[in-house]
KEMARZA-302392 format. One record per atom (N, C-alpha, C, O): residue number from 0; atom name; residue in three letters; x, y, z. Coordinates in steps of 0.02 Angstrom, whole numbers. Layout:
BEGIN
LUMSE     n   atom   res     east    north       up
LUMSE   NUM     CA   ALA        X        Y        Z
...
This chain:
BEGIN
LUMSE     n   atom   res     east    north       up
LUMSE     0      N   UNK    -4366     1516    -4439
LUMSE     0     CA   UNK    -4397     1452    -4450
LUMSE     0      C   UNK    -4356     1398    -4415
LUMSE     0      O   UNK    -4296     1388    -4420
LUMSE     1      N   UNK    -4397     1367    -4381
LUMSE     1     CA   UNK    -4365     1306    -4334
LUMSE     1      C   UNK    -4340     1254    -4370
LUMSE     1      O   UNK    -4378     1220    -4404
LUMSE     2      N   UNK    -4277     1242    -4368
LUMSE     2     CA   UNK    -4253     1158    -4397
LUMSE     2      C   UNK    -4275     1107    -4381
LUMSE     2      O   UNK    -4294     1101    -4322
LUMSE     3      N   UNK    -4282     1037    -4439
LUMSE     3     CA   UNK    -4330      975    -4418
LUMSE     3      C   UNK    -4284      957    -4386
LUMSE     3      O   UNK    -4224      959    -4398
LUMSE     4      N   UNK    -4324      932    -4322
LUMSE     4     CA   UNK    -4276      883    -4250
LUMSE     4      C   UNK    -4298      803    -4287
LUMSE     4      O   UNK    -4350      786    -4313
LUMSE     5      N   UNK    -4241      768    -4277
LUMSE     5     CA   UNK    -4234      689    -4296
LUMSE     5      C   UNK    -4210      671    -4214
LUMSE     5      O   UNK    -4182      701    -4168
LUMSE     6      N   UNK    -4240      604    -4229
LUMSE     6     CA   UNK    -4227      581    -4163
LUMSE     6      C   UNK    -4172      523    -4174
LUMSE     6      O   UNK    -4161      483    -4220
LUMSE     7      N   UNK    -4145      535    -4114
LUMSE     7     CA   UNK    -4087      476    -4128
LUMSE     7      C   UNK    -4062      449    -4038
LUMSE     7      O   UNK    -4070      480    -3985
LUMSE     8      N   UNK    -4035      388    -4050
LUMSE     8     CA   UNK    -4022      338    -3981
LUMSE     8      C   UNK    -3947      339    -3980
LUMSE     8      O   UNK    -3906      318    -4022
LUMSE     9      N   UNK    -3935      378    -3905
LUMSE     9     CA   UNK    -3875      357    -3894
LUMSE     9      C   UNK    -3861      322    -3839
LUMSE     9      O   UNK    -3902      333    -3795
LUMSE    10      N   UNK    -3827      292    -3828
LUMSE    10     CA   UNK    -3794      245    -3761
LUMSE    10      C   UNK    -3748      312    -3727
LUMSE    10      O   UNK    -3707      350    -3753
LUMSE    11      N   UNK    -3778      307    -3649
LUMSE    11     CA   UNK    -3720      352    -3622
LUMSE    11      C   UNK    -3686      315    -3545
LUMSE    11      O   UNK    -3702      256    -3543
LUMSE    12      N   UNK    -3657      330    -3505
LUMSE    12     CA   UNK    -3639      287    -3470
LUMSE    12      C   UNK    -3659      314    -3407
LUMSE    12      O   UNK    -3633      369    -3399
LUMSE    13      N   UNK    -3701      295    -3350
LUMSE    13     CA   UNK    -3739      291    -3324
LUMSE    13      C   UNK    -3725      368    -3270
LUMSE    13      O   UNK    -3771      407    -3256
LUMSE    14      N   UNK    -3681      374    -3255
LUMSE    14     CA   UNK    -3684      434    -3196
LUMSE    14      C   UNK    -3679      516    -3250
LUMSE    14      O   UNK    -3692      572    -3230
LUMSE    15      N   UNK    -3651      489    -3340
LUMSE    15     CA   UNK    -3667      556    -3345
LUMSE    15      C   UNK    -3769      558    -3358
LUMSE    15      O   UNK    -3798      612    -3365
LUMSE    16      N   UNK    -3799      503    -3359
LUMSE    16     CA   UNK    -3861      506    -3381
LUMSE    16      C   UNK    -3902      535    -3290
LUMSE    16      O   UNK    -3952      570    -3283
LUMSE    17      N   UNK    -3864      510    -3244
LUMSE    17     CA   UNK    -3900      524    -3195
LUMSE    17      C   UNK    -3883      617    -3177
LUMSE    17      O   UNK    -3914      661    -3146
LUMSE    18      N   UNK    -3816      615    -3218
LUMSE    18     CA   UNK    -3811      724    -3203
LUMSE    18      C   UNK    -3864      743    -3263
LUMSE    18      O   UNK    -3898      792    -3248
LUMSE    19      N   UNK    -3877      718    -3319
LUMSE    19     CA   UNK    -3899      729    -3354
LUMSE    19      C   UNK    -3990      755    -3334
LUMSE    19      O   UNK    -4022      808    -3336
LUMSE    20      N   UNK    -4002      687    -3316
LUMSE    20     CA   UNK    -4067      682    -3276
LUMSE    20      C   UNK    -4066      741    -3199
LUMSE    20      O   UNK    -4120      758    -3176
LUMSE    21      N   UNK    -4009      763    -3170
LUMSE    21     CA   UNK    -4036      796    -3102
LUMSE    21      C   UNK    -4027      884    -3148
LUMSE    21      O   UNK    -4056      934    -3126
LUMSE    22      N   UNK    -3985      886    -3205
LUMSE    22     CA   UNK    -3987      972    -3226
LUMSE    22      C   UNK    -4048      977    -3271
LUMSE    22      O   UNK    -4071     1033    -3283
LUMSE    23      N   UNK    -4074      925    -3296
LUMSE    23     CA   UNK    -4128      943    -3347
LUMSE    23      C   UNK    -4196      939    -3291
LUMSE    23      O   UNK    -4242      980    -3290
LUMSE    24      N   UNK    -4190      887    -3251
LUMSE    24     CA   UNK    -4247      899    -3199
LUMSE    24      C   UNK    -4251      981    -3150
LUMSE    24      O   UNK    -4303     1013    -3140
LUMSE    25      N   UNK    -4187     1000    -3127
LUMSE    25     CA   UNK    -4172     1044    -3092
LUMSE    25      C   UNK    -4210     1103    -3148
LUMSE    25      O   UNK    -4269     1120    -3141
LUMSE    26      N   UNK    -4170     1128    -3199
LUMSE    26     CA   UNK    -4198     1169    -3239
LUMSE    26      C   UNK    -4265     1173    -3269
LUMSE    26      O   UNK    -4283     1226    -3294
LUMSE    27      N   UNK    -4300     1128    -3268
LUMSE    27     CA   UNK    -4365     1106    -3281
LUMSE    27      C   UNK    -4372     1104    -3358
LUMSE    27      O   UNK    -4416     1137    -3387
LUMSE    28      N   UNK    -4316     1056    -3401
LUMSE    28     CA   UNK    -4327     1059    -3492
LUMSE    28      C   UNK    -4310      978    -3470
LUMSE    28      O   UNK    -4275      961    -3421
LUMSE    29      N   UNK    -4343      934    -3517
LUMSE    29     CA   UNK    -4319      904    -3553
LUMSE    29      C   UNK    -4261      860    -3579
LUMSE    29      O   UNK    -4252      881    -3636
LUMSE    30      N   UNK    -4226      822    -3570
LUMSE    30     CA   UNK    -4164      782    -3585
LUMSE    30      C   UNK    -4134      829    -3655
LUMSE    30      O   UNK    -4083      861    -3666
LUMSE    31      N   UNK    -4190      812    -3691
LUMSE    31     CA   UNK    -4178      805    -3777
LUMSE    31      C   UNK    -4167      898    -3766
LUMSE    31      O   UNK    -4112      922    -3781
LUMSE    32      N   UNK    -4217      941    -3741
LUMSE    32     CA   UNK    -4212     1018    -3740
LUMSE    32      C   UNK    -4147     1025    -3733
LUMSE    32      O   UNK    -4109     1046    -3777
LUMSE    33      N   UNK    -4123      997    -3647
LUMSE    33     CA   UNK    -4057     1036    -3611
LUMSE    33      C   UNK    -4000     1008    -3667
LUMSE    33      O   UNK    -3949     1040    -3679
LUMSE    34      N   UNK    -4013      952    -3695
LUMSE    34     CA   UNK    -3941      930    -3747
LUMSE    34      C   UNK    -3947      962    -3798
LUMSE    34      O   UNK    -3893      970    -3827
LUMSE    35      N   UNK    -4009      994    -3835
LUMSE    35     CA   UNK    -4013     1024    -3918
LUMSE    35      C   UNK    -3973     1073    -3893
LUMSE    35      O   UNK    -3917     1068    -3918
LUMSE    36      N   UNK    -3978     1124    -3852
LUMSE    36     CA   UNK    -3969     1179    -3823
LUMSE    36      C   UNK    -3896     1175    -3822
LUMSE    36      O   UNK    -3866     1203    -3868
LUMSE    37      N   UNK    -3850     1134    -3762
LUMSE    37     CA   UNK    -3801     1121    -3760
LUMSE    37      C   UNK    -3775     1105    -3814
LUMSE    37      O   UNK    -3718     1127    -3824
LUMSE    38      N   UNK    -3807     1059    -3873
LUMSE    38     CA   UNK    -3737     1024    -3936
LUMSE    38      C   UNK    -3742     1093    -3970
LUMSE    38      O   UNK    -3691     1120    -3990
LUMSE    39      N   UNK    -3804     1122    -3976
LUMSE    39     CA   UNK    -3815     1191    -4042
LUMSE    39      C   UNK    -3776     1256    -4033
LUMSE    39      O   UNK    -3778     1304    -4070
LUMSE    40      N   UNK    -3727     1246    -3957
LUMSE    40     CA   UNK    -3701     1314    -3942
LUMSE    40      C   UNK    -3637     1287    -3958
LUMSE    40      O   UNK    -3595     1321    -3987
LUMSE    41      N   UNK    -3625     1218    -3936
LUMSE    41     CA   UNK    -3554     1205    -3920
LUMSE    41      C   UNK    -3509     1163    -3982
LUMSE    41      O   UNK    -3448     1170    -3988
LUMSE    42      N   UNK    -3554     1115    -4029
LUMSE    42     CA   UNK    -3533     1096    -4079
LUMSE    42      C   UNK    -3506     1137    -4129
LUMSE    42      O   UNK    -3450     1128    -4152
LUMSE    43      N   UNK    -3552     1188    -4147
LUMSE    43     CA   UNK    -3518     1231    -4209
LUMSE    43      C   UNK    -3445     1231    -4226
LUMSE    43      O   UNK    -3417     1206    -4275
LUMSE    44      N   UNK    -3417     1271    -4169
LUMSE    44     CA   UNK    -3345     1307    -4166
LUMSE    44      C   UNK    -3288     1233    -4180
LUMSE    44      O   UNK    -3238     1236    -4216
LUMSE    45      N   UNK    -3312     1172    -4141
LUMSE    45     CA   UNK    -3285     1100    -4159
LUMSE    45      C   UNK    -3273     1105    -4238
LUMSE    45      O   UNK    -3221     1124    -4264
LUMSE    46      N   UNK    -3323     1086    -4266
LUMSE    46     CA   UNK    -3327     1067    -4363
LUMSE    46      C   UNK    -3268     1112    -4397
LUMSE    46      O   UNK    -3228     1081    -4432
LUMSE    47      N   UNK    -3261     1156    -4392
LUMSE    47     CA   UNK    -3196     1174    -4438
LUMSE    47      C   UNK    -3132     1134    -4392
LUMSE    47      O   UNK    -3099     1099    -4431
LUMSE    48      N   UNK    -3112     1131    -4335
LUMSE    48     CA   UNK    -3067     1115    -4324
LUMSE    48      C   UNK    -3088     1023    -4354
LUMSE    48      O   UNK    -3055      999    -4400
LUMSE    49      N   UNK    -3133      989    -4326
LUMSE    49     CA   UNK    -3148      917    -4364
LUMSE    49      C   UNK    -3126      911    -4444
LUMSE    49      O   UNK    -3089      867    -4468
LUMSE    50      N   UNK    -3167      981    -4490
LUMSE    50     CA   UNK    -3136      950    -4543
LUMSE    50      C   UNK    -3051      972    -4576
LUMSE    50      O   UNK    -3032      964    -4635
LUMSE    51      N   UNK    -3015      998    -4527
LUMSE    51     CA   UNK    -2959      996    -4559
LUMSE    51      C   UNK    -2924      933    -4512
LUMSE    51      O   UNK    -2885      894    -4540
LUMSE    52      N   UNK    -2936      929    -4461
LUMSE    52     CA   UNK    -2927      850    -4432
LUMSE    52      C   UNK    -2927      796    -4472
LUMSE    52      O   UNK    -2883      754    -4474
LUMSE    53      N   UNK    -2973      797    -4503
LUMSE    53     CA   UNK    -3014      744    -4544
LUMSE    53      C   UNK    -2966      735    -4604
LUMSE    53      O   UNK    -2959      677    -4623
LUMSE    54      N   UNK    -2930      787    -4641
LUMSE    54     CA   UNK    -2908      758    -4697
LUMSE    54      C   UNK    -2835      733    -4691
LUMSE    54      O   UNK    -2798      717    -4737
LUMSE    55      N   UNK    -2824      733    -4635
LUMSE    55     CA   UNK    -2738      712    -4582
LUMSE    55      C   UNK    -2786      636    -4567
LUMSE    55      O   UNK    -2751      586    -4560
LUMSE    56      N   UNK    -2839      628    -4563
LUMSE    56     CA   UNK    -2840      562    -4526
LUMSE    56      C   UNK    -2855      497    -4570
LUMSE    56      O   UNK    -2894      500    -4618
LUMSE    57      N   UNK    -2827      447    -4553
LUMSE    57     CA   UNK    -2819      394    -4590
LUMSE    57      C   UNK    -2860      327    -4561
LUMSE    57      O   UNK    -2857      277    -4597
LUMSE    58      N   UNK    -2896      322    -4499
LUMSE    58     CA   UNK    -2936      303    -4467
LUMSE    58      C   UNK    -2993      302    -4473
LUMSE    58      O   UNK    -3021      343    -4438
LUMSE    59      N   UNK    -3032      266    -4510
LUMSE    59     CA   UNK    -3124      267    -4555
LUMSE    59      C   UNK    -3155      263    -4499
LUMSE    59      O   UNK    -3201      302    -4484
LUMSE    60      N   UNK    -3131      206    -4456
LUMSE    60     CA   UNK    -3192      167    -4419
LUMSE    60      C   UNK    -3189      215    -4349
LUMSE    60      O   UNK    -3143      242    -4318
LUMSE    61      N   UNK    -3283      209    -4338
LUMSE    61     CA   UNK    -3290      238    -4276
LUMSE    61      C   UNK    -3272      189    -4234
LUMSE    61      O   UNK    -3255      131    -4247
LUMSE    62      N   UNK    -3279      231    -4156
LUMSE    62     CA   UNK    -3248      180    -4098
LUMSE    62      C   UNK    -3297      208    -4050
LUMSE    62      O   UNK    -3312      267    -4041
LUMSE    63      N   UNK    -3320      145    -4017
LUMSE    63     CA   UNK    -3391      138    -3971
LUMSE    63      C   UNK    -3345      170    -3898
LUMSE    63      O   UNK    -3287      153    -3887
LUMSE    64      N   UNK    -3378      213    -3859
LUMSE    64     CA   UNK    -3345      232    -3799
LUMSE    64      C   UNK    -3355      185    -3735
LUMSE    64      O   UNK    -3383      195    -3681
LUMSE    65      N   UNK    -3327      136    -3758
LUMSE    65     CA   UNK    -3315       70    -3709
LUMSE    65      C   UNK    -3221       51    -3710
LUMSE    65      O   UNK    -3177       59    -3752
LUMSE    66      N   UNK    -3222       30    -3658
LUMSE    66     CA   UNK    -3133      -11    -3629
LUMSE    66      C   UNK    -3076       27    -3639
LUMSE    66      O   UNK    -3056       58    -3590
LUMSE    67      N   UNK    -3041       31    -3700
LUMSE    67     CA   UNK    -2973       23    -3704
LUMSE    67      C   UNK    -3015      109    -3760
LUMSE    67      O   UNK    -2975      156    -3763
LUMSE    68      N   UNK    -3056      117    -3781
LUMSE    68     CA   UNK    -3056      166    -3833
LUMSE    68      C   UNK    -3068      240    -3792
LUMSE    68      O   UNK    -3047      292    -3817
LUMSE    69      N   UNK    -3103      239    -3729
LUMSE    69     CA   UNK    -3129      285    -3696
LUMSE    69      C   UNK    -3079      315    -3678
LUMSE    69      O   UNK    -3105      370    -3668
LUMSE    70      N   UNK    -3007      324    -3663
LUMSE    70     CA   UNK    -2957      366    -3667
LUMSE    70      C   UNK    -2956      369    -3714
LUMSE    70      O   UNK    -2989      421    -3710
LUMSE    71      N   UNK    -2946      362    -3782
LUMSE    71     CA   UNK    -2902      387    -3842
LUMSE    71      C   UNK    -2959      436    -3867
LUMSE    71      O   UNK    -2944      490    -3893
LUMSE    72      N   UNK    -3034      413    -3858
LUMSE    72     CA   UNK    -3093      463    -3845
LUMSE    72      C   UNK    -3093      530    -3813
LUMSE    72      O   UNK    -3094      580    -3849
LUMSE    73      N   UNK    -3092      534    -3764
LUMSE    73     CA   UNK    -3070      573    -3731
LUMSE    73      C   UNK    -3022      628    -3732
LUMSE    73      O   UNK    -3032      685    -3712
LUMSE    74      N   UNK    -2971      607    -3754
LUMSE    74     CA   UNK    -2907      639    -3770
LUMSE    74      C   UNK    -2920      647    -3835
LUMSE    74      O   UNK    -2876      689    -3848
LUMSE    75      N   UNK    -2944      640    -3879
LUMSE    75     CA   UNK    -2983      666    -3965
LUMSE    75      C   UNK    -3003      723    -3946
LUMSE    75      O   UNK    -2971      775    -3953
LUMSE    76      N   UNK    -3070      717    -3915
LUMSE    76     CA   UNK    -3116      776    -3899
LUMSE    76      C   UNK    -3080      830    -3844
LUMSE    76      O   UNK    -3093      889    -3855
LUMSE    77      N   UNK    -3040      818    -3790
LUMSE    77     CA   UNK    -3011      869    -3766
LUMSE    77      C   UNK    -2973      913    -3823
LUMSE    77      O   UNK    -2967      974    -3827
LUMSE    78      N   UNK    -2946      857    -3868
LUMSE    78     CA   UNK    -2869      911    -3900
LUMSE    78      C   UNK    -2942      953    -3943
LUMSE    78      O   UNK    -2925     1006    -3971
LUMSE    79      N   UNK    -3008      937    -3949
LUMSE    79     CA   UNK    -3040      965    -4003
LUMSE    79      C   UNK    -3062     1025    -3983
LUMSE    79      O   UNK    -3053     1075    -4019
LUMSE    80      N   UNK    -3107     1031    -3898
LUMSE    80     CA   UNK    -3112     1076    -3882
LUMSE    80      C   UNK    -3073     1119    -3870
LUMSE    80      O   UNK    -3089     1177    -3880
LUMSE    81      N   UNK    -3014     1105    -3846
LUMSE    81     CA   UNK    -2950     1156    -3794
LUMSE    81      C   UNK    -2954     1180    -3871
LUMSE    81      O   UNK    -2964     1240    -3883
LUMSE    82      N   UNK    -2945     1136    -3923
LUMSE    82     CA   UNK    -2921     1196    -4000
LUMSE    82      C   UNK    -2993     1241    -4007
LUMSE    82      O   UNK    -2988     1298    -4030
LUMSE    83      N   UNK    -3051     1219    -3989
LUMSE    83     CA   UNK    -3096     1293    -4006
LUMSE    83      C   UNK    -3089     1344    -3969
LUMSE    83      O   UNK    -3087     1404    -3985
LUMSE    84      N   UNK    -3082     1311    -3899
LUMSE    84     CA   UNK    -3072     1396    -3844
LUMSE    84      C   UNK    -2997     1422    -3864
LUMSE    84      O   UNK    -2980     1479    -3849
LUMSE    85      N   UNK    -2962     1385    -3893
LUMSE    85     CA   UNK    -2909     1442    -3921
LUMSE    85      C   UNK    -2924     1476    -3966
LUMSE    85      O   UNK    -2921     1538    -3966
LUMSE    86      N   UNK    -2947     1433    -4020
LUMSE    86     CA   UNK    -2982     1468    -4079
LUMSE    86      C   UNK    -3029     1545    -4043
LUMSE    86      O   UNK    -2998     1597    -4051
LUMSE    87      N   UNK    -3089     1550    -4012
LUMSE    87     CA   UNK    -3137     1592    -3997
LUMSE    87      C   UNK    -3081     1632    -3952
LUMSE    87      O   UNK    -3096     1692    -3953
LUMSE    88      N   UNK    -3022     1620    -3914
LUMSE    88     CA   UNK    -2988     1674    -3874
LUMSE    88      C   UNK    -2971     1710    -3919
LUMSE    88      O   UNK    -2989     1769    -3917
LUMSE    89      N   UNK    -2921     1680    -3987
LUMSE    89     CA   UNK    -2885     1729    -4019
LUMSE    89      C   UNK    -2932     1767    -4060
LUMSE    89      O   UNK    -2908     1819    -4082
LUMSE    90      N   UNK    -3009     1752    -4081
LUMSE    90     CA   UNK    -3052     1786    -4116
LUMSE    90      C   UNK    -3081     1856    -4071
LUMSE    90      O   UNK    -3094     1907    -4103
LUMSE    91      N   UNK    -3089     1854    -4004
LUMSE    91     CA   UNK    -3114     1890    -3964
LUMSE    91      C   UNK    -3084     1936    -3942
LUMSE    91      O   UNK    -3116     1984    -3920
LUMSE    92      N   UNK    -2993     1936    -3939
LUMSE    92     CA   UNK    -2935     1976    -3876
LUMSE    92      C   UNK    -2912     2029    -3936
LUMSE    92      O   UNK    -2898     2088    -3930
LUMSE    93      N   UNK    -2911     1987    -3996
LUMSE    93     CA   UNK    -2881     2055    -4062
LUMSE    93      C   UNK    -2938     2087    -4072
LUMSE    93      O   UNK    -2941     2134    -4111
């Protein structure tokens, strides 16, 4: 059984919307398709490392990926992924 899709608006910053626009055109899906696809494979393995992040963090407020925040952004989500592909190496090699 298919999950209800909600729609939601995000702001992205213009050259990833134009790769966005030439792989979803190239492939022939959809914006909303090629991203369900992409967040539904790649988010999962994130959330456990997020919520033990989460109870170390003392920081409520979100931060818009504009100026001075888009490095500290950046460098969030790298340390988040590099920790899942470690995570999925050491699950896969034992």
């Amino acid at each position: 059984m298919a999950s209800k899709t909600v729609r939601i608006t995000v702001s992205l910053p213009s050259q990833v919307v134009s790769n966005l626009d030439y792989i979803s055109t190239t492939i022939g899906v959809s914006r909303s398709a090629f991203l369900s696809s992409l967040l539904s494979e790649s988010l999962p393995p994130i959330v456990p490392l997020v919520q033990i992040v989460s109870s170390a963090s003392k920081d409520g407020d979100s931060k818009r990926f504009r100026g001075a925040a888009v490095s500290a952004i950046n460098d969030a989500v790298s340390r988040l992924v590099s920790g899942s592909e470690v995570l999925q190496d050491d699950l896969f090699t034992k």
